[in-house]
C-alpha positions in Angstrom: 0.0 0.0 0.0 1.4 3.4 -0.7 2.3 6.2 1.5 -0.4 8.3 0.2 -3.1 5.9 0.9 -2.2 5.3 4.4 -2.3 8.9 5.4 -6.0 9.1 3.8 -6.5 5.8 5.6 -5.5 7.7 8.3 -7.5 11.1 8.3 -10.6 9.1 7.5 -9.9 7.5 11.0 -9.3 10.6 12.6 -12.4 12.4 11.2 -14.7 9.4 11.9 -13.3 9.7 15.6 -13.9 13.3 15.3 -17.5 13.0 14.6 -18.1 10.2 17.1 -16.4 11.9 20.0 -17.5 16.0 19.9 -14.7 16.8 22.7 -12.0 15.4 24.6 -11.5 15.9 28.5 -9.3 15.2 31.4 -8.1 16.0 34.8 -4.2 17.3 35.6 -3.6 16.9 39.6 -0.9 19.3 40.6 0.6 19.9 44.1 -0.7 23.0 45.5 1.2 23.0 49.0 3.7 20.3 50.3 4.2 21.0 54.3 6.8 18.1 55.3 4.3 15.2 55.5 1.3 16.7 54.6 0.9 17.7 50.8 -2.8 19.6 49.2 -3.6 19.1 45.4 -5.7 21.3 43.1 -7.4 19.5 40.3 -7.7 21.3 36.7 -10.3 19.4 34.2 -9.3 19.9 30.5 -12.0 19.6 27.3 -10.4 20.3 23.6 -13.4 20.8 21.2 -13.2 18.8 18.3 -15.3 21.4 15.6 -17.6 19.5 12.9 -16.2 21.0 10.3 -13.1 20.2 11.0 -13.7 16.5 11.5 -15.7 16.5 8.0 -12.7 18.1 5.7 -10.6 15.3 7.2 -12.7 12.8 6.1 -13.4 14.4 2.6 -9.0 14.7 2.5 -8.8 11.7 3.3 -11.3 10.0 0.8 -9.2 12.2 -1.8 -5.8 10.9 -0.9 -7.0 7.0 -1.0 -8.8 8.1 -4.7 -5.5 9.8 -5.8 -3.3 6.8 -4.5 -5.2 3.9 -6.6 -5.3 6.4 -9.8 -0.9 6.5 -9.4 -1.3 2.6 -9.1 
């Protein structure tokens, strides 16, 4: 399989998970005082919006890099 194919392979992945999963969260514990034994934490929650659009033009890029790679074949 060429190069080319496998990076549309690829983008169509990404863009399917995209479009399944609209955001992407998670929790960072960091120390927020550390007093000889005794130690606080703060907890931060994350979330990266994956935007529609975005997910969609993968998935049309990618559809166009599998077409282009069998047409070179």
């Amino acid at each position: 399989m060429k190069p080319i194919m496998i990076l549309g392979l690829v983008l169509i992945a990404a863009g399917i998970a995209g479009l399944i999963f609209s955001n992407i969260s998670w929790t960072e514990t960091e120390p927020l005082l550390k007093a000889g034994p005794l130690q606080i934490n703060t907890e931060e929650k994350h979330t990266v919006w994956i935007p529609t659009a975005a997910a969609i033009a993968a998935v049309l890029a990618g559809l166009g890099l599998v077409f282009a790679g069998k047409r070179t074949a």
